[in-house]
Each structure stands twice: as C-alpha cells, then as structure tokens.
C-alpha positions as CSV (number, residue, x, y, z in Angstrom):
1,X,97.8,135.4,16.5
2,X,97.8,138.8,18.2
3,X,99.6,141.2,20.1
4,X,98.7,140.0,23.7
5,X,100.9,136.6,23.1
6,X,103.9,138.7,25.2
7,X,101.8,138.0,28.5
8,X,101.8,134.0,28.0
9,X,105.9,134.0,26.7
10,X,108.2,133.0,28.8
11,X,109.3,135.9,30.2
12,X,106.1,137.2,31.9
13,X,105.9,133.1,33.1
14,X,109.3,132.8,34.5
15,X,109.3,136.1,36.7
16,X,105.7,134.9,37.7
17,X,107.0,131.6,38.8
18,X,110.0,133.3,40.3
19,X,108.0,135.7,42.4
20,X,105.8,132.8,43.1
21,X,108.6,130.7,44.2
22,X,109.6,133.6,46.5
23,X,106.1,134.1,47.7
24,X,106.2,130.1,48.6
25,X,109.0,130.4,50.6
26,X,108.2,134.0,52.1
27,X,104.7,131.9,52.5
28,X,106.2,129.1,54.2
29,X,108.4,130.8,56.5
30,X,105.6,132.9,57.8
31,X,103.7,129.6,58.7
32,X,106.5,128.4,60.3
33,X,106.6,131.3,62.3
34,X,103.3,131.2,63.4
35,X,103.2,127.2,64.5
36,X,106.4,128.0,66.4
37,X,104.8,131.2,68.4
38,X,101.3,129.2,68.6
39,X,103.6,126.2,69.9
40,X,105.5,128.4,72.6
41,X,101.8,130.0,73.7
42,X,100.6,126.1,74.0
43,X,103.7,125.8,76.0
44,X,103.3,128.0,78.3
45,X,99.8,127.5,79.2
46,X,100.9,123.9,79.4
47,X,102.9,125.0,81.8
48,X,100.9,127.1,83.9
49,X,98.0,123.9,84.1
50,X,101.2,122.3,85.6
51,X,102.3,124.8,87.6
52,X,98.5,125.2,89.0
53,X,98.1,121.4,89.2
54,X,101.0,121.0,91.1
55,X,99.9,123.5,93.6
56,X,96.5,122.4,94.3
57,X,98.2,118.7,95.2
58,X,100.8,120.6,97.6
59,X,97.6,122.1,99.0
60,X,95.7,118.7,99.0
61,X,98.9,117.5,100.8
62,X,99.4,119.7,103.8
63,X,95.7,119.6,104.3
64,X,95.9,115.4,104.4
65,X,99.5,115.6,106.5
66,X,97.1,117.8,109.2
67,X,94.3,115.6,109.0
68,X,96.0,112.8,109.6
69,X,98.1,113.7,112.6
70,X,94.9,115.4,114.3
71,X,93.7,111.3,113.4
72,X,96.9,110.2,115.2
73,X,96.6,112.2,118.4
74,X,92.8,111.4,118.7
75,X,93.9,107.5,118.0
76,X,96.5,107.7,120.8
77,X,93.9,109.8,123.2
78,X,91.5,106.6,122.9
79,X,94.2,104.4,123.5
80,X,95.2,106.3,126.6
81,X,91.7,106.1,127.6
82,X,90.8,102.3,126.8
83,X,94.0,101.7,128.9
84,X,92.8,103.4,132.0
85,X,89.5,101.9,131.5
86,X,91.3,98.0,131.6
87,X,93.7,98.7,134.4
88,X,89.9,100.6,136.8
89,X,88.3,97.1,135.8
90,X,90.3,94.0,134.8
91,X,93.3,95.0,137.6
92,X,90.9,95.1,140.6
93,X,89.0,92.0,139.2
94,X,92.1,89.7,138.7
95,X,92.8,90.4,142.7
96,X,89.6,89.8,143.8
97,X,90.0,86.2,142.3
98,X,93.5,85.6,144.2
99,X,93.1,83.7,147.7
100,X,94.0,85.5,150.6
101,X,97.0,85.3,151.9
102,X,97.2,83.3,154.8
103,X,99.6,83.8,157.4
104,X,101.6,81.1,158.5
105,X,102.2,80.3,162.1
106,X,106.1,80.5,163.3
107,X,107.0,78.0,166.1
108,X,109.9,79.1,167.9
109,X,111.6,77.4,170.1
110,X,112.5,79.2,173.3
C-alpha cells in the first residue's frame, strides 16, 4: 500500500507492547506503593483514635473511682448517723418498758 505500513509492522508493535508491558508493571508498582503508604497513614490515625479513646476512658475512670468513694464515705456518714439516731431513741425506749427492779428483802437470822 504505502510507505507508512513500517509504523503498524511488528517491530514498532512489539517495542510498544514491550514499553507498555514495562509501563504496566512500573504502573502497578507505583499503585502498590501508594495503597501501602495510604494504608500505613490509615494506620496511624487508627491508632491515634485509639490512643485518644483509650485516654478519655482512663479519664472517665478515675473521675467514676472518685465519685464513687466520695459516694462511699457519704454512705458510711449516714450510716454513722442513722446509728446514733436508733441507739438516742430505740435504747432509752426499750428500758423504759423493763419493770423496775425490785429489791428483795434478806432475812437473816441473828
């Protein structure tokens, strides 16, 4: 046909495919590259959510741990004081129900 069937031949097709197969796997690695520095980035801000996470619950912690025991010493405050309360007005009430005590008359004989 002409003088520009050289660029279709095989030559011209194989170094294409060649260079192509080269770009493909130059391609290819370059992608892999990138999902295993966007994976290590995901990583570590995986990390740091954890990190940060675990912190606020340490925090959440100590400030339930100092809750509760201010809870503790209040309950045993109250207890103290419902105690004192029973033994000013059940104590003196159970004695007031007892007889008196009689005294008992001794003969001797002298």
């Amino acid at each position: 046909m002409g003088g520009g069937v050289d660029v279709g031949s095989g030559k011209w097709r194989r170094e294409g495919r060649k260079r192509g197969v080269e770009g493909t796997a130059d391609k290819a690695t370059e992608q892999k590259q990138r999902r295993m520095i966007k994976n290590r980035e995901s990583a570590a801000r995986s990390r740091e959510r954890k990190q940060a996470h675990t912190e606020q619950l340490e925090e959440l912690v100590a400030q339930l741990e100092h809750e509760n025991a201010c809870l503790l010493r209040e309950e045993a405050e109250r207890n103290r004081e419902r105690l004192k309360q029973l033994m000013e007005t059940v104590i003196p009430v159970l004695e007031k129900r007892r007889p008196p005590h009689a005294l008992r008359r001794v003969h001797s004989i002298g």
